[in-house]
PASEBA-1860 file (N, C-alpha, C; in nm, 3 decimals):
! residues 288
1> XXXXXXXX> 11.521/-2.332/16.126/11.585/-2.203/16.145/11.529/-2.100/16.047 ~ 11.502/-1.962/16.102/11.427/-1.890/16.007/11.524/-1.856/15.922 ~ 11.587/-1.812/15.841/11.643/-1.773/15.729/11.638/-1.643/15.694 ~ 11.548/-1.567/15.783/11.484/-1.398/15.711/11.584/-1.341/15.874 ~ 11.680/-1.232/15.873/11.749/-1.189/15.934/11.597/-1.078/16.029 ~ 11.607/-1.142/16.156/11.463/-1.056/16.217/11.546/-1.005/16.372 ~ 11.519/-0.888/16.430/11.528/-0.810/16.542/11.371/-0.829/16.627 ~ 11.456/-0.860/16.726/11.320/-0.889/16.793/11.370/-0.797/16.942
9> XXXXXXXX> 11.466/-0.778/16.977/11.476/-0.633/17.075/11.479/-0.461/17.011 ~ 11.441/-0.403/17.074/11.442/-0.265/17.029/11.522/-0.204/17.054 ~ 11.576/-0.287/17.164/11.732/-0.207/17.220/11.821/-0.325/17.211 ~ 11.948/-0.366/17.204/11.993/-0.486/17.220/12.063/-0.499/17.382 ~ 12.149/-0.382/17.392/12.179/-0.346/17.576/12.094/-0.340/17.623 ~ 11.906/-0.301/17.630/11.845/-0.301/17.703/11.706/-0.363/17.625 ~ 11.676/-0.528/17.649/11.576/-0.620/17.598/11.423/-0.549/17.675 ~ 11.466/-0.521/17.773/11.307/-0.428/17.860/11.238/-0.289/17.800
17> XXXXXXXX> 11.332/-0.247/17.704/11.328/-0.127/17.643/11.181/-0.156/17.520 ~ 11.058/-0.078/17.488/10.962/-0.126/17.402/10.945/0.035/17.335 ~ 11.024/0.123/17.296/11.049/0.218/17.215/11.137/0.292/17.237 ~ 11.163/0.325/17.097/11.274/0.353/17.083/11.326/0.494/16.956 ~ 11.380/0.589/16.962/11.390/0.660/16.820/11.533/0.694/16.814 ~ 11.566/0.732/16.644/11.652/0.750/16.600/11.679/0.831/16.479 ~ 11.813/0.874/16.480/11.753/1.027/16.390/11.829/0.872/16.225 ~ 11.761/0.897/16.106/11.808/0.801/16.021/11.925/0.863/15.950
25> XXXXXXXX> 11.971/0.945/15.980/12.126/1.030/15.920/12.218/0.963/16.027 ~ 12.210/0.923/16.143/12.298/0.874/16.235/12.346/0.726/16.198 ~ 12.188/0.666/16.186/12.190/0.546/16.136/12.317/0.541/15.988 ~ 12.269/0.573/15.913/12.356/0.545/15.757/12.499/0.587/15.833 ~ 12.514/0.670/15.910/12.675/0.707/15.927/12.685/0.558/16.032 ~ 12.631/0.500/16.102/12.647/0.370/16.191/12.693/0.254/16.112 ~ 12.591/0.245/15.956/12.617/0.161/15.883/12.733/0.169/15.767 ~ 12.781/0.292/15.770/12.904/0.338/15.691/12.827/0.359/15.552
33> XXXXXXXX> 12.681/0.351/15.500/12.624/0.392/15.409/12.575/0.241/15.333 ~ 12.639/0.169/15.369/12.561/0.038/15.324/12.439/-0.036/15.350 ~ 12.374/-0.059/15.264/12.235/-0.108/15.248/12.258/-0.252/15.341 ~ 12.124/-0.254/15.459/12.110/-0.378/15.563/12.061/-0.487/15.453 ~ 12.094/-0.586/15.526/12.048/-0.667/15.456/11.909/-0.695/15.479 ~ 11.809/-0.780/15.349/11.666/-0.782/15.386/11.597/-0.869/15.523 ~ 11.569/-0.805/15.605/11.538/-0.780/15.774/11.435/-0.771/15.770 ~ 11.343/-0.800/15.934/11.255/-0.774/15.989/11.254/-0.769/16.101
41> XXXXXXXX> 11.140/-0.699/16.151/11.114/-0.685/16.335/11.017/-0.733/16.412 ~ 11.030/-0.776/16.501/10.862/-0.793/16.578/10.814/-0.700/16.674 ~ 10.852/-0.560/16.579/10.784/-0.464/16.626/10.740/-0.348/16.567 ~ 10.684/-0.254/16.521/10.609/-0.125/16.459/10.728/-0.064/16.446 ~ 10.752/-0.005/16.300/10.824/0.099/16.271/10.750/0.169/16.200 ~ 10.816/0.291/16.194/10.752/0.416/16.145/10.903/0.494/16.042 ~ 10.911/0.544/15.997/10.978/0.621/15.911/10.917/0.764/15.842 ~ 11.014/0.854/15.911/10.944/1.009/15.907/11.074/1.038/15.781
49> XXXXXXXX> 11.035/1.044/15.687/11.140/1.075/15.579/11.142/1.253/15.544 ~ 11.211/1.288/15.621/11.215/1.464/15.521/11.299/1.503/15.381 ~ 11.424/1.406/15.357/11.457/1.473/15.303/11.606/1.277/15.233 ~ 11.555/1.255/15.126/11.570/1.115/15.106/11.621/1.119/14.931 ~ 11.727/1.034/14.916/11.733/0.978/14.745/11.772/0.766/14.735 ~ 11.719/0.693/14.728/11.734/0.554/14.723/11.609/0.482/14.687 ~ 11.659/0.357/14.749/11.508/0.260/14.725/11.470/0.227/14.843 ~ 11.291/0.197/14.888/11.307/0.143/15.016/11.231/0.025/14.979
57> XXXXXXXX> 11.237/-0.110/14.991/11.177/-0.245/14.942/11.138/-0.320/15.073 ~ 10.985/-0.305/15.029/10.858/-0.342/15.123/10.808/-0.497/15.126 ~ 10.847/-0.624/15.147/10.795/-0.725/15.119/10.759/-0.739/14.958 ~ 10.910/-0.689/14.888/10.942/-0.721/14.744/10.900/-0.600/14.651 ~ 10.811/-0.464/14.698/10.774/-0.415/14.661/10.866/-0.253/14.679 ~ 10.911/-0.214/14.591/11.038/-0.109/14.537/10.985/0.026/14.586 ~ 11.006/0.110/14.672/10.944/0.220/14.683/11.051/0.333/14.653 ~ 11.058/0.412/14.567/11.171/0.544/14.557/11.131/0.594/14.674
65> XXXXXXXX> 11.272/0.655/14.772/11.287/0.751/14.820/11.275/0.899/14.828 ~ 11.216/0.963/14.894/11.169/1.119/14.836/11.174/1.179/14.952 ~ 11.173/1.295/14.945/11.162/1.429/15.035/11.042/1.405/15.063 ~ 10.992/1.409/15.216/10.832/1.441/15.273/10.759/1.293/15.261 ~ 10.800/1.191/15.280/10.741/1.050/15.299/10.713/1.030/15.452 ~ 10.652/0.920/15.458/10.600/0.827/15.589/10.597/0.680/15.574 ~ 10.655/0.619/15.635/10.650/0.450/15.572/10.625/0.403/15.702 ~ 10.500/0.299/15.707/10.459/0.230/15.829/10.468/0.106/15.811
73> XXXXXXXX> 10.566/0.043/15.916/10.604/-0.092/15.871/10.566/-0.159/15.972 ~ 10.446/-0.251/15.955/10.420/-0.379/16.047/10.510/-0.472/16.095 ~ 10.503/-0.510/16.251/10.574/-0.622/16.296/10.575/-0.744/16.170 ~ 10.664/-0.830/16.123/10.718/-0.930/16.019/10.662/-0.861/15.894 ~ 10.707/-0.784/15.831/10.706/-0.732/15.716/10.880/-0.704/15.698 ~ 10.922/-0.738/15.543/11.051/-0.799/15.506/11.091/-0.647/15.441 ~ 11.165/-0.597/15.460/11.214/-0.458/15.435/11.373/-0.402/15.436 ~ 11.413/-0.325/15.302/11.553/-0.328/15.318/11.538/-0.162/15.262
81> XXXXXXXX> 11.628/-0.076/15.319/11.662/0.081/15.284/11.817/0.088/15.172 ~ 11.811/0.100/15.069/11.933/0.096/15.014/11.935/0.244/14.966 ~ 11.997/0.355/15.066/12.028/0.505/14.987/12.128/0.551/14.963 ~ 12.096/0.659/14.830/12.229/0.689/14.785/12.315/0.819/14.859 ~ 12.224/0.883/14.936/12.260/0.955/15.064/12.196/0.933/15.191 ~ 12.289/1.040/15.263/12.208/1.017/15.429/12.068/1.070/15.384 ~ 11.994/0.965/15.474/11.834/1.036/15.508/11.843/1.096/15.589 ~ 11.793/1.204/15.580/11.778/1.329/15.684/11.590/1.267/15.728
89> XXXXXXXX> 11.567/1.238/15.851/11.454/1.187/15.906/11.434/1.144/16.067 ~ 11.311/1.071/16.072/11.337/0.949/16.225/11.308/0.835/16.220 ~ 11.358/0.732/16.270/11.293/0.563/16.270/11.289/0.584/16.421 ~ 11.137/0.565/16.381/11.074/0.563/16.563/10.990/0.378/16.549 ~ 11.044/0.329/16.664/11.018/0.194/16.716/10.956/0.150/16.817 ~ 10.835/0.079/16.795/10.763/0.069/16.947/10.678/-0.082/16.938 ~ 10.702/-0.132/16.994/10.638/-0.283/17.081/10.456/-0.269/17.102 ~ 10.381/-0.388/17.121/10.291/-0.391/17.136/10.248/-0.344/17.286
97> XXXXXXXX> 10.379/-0.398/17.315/10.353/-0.348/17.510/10.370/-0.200/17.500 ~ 10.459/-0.139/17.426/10.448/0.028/17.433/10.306/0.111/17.442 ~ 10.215/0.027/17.346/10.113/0.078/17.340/10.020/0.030/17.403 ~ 10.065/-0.095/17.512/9.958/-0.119/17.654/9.977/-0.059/17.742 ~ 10.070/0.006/17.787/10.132/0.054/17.873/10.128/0.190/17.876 ~ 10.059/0.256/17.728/10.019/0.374/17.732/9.908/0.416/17.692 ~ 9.813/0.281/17.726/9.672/0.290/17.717/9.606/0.291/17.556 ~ 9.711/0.246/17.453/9.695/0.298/17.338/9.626/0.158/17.251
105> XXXXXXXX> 9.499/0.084/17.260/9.465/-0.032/17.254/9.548/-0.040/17.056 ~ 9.535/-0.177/17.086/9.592/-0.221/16.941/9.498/-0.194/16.817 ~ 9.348/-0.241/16.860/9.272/-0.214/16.770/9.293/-0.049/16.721 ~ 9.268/0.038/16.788/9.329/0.176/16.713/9.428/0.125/16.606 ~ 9.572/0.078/16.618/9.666/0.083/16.562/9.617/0.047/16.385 ~ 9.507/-0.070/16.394/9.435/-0.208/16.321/9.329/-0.046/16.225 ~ 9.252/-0.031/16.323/9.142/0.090/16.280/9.194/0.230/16.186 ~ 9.278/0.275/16.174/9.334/0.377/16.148/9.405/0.324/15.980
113> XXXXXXXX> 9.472/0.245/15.944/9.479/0.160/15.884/9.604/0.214/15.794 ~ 9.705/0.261/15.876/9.836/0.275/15.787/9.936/0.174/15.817 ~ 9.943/0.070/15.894/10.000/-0.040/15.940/9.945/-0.182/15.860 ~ 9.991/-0.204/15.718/9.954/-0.305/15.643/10.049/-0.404/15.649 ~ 10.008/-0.534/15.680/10.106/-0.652/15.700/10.131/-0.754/15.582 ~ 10.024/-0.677/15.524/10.062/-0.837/15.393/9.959/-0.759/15.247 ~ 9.957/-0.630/15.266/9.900/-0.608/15.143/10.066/-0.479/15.085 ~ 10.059/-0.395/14.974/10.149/-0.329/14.946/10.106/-0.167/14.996
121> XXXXXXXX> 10.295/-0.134/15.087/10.230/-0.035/15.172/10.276/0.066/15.129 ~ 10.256/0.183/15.016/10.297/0.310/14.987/10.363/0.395/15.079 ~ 10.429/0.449/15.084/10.456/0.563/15.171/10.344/0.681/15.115 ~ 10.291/0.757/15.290/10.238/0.826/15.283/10.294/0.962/15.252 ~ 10.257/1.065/15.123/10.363/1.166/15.083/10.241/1.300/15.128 ~ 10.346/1.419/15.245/10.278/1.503/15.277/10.343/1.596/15.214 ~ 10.287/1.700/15.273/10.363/1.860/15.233/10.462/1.921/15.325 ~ 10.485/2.049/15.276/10.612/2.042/15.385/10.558/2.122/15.485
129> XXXXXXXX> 10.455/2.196/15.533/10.418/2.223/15.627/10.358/2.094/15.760 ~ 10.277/1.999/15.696/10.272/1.861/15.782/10.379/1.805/15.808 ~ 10.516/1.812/15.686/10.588/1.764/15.749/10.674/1.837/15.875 ~ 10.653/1.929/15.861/10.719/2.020/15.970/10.629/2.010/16.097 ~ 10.505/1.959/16.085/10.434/1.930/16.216/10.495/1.797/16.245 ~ 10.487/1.714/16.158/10.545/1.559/16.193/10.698/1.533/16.251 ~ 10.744/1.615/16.201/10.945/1.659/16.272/10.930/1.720/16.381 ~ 10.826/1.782/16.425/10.843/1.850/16.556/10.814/1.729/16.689
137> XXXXXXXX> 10.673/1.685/16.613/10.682/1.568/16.679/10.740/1.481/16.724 ~ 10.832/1.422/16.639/10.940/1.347/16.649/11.062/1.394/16.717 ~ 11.125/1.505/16.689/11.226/1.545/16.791/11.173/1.569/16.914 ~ 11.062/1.618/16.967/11.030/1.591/17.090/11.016/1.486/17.120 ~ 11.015/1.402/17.104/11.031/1.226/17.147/11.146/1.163/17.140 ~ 11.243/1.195/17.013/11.378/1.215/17.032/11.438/1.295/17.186 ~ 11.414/1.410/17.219/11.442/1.486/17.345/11.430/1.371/17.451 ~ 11.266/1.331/17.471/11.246/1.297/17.582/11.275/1.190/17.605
145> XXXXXXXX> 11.301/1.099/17.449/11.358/0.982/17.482/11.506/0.963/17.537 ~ 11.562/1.073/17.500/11.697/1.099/17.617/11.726/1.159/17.723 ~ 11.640/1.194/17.758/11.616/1.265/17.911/11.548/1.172/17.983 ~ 11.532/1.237/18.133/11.450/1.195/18.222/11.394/1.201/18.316 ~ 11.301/1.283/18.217/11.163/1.322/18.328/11.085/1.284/18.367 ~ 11.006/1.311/18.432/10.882/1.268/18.517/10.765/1.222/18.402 ~ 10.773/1.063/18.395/10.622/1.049/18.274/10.654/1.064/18.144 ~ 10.810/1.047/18.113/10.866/1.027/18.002/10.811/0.959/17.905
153> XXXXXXXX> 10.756/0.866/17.950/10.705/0.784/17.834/10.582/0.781/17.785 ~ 10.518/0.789/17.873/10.357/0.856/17.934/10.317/1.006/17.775 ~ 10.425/1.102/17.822/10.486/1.210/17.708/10.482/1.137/17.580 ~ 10.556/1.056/17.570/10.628/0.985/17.455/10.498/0.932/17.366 ~ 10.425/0.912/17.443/10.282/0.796/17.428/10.213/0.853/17.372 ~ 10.199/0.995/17.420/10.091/1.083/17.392/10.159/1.178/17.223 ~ 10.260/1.156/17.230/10.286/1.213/17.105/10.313/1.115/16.953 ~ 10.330/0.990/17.012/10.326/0.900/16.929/10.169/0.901/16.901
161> XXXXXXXX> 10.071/0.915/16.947/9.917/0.879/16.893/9.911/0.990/16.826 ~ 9.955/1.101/16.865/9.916/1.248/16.823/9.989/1.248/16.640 ~ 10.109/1.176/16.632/10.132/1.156/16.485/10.102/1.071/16.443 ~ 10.040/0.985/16.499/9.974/0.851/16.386/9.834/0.904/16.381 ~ 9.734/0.964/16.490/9.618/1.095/16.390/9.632/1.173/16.315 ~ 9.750/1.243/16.305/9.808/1.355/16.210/9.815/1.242/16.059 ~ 9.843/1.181/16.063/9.834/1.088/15.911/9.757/1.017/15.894 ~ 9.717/0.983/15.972/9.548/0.919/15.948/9.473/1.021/15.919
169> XXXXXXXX> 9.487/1.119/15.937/9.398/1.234/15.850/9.420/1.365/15.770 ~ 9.563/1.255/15.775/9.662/1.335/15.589/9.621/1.205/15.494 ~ 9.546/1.133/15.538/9.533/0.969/15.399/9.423/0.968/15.367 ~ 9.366/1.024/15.238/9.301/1.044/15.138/9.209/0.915/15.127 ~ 9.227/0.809/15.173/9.132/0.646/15.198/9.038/0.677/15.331 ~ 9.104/0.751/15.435/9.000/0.823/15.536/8.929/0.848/15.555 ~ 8.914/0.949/15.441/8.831/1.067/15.472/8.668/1.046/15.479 ~ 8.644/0.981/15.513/8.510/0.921/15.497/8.439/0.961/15.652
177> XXXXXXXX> 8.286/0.979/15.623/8.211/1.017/15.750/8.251/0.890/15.890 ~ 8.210/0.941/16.033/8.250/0.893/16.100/8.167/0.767/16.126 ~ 8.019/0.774/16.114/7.973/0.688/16.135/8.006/0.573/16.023 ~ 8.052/0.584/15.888/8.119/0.465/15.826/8.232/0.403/15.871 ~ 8.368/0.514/15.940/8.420/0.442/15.978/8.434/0.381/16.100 ~ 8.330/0.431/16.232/8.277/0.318/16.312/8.219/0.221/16.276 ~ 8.146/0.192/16.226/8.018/0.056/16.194/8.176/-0.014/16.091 ~ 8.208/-0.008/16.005/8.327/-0.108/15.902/8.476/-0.113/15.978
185> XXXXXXXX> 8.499/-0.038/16.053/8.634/-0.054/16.129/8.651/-0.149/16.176 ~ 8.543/-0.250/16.246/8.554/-0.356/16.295/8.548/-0.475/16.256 ~ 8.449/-0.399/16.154/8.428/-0.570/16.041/8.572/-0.606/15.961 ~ 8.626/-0.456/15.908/8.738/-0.489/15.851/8.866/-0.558/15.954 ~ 8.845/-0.533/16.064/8.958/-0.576/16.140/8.916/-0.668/16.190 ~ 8.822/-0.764/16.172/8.759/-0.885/16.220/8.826/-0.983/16.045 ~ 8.773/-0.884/15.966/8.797/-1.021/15.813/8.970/-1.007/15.828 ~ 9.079/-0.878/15.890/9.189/-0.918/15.843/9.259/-1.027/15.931
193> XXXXXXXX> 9.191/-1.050/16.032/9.229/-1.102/16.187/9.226/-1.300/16.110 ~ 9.090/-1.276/15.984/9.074/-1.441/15.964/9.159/-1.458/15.835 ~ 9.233/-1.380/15.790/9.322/-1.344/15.663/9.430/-1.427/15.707 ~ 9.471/-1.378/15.800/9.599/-1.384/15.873/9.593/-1.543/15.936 ~ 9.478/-1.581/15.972/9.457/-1.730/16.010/9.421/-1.826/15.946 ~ 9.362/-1.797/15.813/9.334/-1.923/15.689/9.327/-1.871/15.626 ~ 9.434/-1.772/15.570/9.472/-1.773/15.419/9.523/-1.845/15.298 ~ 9.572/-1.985/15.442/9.656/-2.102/15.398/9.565/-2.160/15.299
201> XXXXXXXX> 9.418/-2.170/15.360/9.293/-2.265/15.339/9.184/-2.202/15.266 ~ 9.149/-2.081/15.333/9.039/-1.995/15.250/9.089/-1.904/15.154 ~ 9.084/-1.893/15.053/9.140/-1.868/14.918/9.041/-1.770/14.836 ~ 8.917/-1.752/14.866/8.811/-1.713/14.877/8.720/-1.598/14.981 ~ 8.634/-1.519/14.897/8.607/-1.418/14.960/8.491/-1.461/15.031 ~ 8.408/-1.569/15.029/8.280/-1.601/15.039/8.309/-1.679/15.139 ~ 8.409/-1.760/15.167/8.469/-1.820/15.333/8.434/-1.739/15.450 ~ 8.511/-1.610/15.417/8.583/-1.497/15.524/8.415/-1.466/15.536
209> XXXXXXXX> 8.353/-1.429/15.409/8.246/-1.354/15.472/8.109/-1.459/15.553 ~ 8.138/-1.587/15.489/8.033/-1.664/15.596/8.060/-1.663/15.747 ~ 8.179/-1.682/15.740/8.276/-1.705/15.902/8.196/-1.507/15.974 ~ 8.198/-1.461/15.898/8.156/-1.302/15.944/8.012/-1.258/15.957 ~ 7.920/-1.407/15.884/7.805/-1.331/15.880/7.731/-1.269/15.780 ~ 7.819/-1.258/15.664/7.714/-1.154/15.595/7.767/-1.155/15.489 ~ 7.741/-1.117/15.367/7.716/-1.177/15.192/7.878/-1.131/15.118 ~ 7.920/-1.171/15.080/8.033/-1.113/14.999/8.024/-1.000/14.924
217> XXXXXXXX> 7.898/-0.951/14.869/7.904/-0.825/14.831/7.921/-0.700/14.938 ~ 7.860/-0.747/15.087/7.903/-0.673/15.181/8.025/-0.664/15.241 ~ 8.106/-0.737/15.263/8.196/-0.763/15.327/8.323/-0.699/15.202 ~ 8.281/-0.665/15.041/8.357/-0.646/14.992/8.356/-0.499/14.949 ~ 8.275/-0.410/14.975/8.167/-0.292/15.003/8.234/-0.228/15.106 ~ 8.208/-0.254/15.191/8.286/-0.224/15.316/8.466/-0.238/15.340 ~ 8.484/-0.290/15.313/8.669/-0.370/15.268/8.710/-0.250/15.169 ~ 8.653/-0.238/15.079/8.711/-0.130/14.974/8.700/0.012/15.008
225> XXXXXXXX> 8.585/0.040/15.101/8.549/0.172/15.095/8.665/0.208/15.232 ~ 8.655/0.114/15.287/8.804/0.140/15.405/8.927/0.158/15.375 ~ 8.975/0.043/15.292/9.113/0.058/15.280/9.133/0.075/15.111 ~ 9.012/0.092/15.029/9.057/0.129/14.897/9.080/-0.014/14.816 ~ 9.070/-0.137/14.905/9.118/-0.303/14.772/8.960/-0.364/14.838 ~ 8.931/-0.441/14.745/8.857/-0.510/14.773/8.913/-0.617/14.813 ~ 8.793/-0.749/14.907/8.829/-0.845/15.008/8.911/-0.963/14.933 ~ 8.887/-0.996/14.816/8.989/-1.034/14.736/9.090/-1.016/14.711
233> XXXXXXXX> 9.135/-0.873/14.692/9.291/-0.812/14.629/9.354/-0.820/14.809 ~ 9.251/-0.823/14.885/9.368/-0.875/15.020/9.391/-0.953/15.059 ~ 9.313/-1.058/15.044/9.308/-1.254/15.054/9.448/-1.270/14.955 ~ 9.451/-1.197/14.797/9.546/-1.218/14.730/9.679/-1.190/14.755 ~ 9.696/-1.103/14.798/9.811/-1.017/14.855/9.885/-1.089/14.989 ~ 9.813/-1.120/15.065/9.844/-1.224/15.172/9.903/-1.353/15.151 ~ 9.806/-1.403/15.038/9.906/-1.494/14.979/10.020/-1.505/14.944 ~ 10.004/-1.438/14.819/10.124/-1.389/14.719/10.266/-1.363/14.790
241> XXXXXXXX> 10.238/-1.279/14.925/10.358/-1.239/15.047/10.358/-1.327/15.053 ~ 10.317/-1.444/15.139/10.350/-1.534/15.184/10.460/-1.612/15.075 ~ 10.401/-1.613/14.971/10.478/-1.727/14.825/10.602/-1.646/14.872 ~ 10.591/-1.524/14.818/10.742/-1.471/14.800/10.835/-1.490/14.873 ~ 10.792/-1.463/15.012/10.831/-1.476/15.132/10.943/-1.646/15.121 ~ 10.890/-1.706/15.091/10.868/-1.885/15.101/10.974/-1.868/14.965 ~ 10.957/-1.804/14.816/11.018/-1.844/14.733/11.114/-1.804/14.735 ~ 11.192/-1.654/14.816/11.280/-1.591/14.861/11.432/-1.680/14.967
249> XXXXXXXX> 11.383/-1.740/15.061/11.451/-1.713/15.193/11.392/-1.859/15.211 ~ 11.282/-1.929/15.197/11.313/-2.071/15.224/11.391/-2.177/15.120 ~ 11.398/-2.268/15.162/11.457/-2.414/15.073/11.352/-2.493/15.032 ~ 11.230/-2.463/15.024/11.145/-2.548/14.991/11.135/-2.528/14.799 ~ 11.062/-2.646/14.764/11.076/-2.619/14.630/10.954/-2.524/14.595 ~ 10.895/-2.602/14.448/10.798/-2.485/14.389/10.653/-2.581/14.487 ~ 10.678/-2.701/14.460/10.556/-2.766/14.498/10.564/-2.755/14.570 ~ 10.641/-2.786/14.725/10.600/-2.760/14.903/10.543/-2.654/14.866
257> XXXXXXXX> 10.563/-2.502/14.808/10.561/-2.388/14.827/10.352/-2.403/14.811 ~ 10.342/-2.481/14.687/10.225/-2.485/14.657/10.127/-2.554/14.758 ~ 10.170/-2.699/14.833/10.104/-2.721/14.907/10.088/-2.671/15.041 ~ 10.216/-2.604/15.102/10.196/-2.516/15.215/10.109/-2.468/15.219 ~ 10.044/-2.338/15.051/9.998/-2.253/15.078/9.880/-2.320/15.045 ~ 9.838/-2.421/15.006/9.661/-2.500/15.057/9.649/-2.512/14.877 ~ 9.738/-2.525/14.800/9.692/-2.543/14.652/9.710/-2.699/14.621 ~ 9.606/-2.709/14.560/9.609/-2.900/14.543/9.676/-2.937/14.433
265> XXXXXXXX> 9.729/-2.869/14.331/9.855/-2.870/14.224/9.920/-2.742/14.246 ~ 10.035/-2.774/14.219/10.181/-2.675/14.162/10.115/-2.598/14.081 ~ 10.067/-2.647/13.967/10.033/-2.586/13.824/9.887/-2.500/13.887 ~ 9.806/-2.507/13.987/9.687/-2.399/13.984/9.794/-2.291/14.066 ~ 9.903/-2.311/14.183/9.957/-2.215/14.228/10.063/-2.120/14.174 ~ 10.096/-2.242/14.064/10.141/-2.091/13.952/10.061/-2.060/13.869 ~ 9.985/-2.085/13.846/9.881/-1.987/13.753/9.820/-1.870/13.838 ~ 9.805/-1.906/13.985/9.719/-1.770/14.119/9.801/-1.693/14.088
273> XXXXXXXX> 10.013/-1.732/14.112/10.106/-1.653/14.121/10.118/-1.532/13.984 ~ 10.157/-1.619/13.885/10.112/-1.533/13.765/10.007/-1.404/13.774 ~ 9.886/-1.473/13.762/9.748/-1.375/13.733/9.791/-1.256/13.850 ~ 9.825/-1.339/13.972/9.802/-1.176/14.090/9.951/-1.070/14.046 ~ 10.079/-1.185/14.069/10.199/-1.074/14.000/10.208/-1.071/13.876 ~ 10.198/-1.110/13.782/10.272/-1.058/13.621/10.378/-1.157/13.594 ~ 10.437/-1.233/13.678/10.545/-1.346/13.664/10.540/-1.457/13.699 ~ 10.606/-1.586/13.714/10.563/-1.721/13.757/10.685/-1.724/13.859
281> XXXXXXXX> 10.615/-1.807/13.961/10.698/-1.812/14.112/10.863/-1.837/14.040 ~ 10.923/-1.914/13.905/11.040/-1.931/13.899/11.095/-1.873/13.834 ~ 11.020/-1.737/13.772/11.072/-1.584/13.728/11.062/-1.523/13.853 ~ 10.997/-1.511/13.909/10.997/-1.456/14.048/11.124/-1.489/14.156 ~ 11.175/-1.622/14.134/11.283/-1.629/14.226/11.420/-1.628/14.140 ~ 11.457/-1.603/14.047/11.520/-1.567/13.937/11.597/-1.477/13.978 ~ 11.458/-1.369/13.991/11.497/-1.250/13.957/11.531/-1.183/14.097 ~ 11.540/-1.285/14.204/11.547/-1.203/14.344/11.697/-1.233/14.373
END
């Protein structure tokens, strides 16, 4: 039984439903102001923050609340909102099928690269004129998501891509010529694709990049100039989620924890844990 409290409909009256929005001032008055407990989805959230005071905690990682944020939260990423007022904002929600269905391939979602699943995901902080482009956006999708017109969603589709370009080229890791980020867009979304599949096992940057073809200085060249970490600090990070994940919310001890994650002693997987966080997996679960 999973143990991590996860939503896997977007609607609960309607399971066929694959997006969804909501103004987040409605929400806190739904919840009577109390912080959810730490949750996940198996589906894309977005968070248009205008106007915010709390914490928002990202797969263990503490983010203050602020006026003029963006928080992009990957399907199974562990996330809890604890504020000390209403957020004035939107939590807009959408399925993988939302974005087949509106022609919107996944790799975009992968390419663009504000949807991080296992590394630490900042909120993106604009100004208040973007943000006033990004709210317009959103209440028109709010509108149409309660109406019903002709190609509603079709609408919906087209304005959801139109604000995930609008911040993909408010993010300062971007800005890079086009032909770099054609030729590395793929490689990078090829090494995170084998992250995600033997991270258990490959522990190492020189794995990922044989499996890819080409030298670890490349593969780590390219990795950084995309998303700003090198192919290491994301092999690490993947991990590390995972530990936490495991040292959090499962029953396993320190050692399963170690051999799950492919370490041949306890003692080298708390020493990885240490060096990458600053604490040892049983200060780490201590303190959670």
């Amino acid at each position: 039984m999973d143990p991590v409290k996860t939503y896997h409909d977007i609607n609960k009256a309607d399971g066929s439903l694959s997006f969804g929005i909501s103004k987040m001032e409605d929400i806190y008055q739904k919840r009577k102001g109390r912080p959810d407990v730490p949750h996940r989805h198996d589906y894309y959230t977005i968070l248009v923050v205008k106007e915010a005071e709390g914490n928002h905690i990202v797969d263990f990682t503490t983010h203050a609340l602020s006026n003029n944020q963006v928080y992009f939260i990957s399907p199974g990423q562990v996330h809890q909102l604890t504020e000390t007022k209403p957020t004035v904002g939107y939590s807009i929600v959408f399925s993988s099928q939302f974005l087949a269905l509106n022609h919107i391939l996944v790799d975009f979602i992968e390419d663009i690269n504000l949807f991080n699943d296992f590394s630490n995901t900042p909120p993106l902080q604009v100004g208040i004129k973007e943000m006033e482009l990004l709210t317009s956006y959103s209440e028109e999708m709010l509108r149409l998501n309660t109406g019903d017109s002709a190609y509603k969603y079709e609408a919906i589709g087209a304005l959801l891509k139109l604000l995930l370009i609008t911040c993909h080229n408010l993010c300062s890791l971007n800005q890079l010529d086009t032909q770099t980020m054609e030729v590395g867009a793929s490689l990078v979304r090829n090494f995170k694709h084998l992250v995600n599949q033997h991270y258990k096992t490959w522990h190492h940057a020189a794995a990922y990049a044989d499996a890819l073809h080409i030298t670890p200085d490349h593969l780590n060249r390219v990795v950084k100039s995309l998303t700003g970490k090198t192919a290491k600090e994301h092999i690490q990070s993947r991990i590390t989620t995972a530990a936490k994940r495991l040292l959090y919310f499962s029953p396993l001890s320190q050692k399963e924890i170690a051999f799950e994650l492919g370490f041949s002693e306890p003692a080298n997987f708390s020493a990885f844990f240490k060096s990458c966080t600053g604490i040892s997996p049983s200060t780490f679960k201590q303190s959670t």
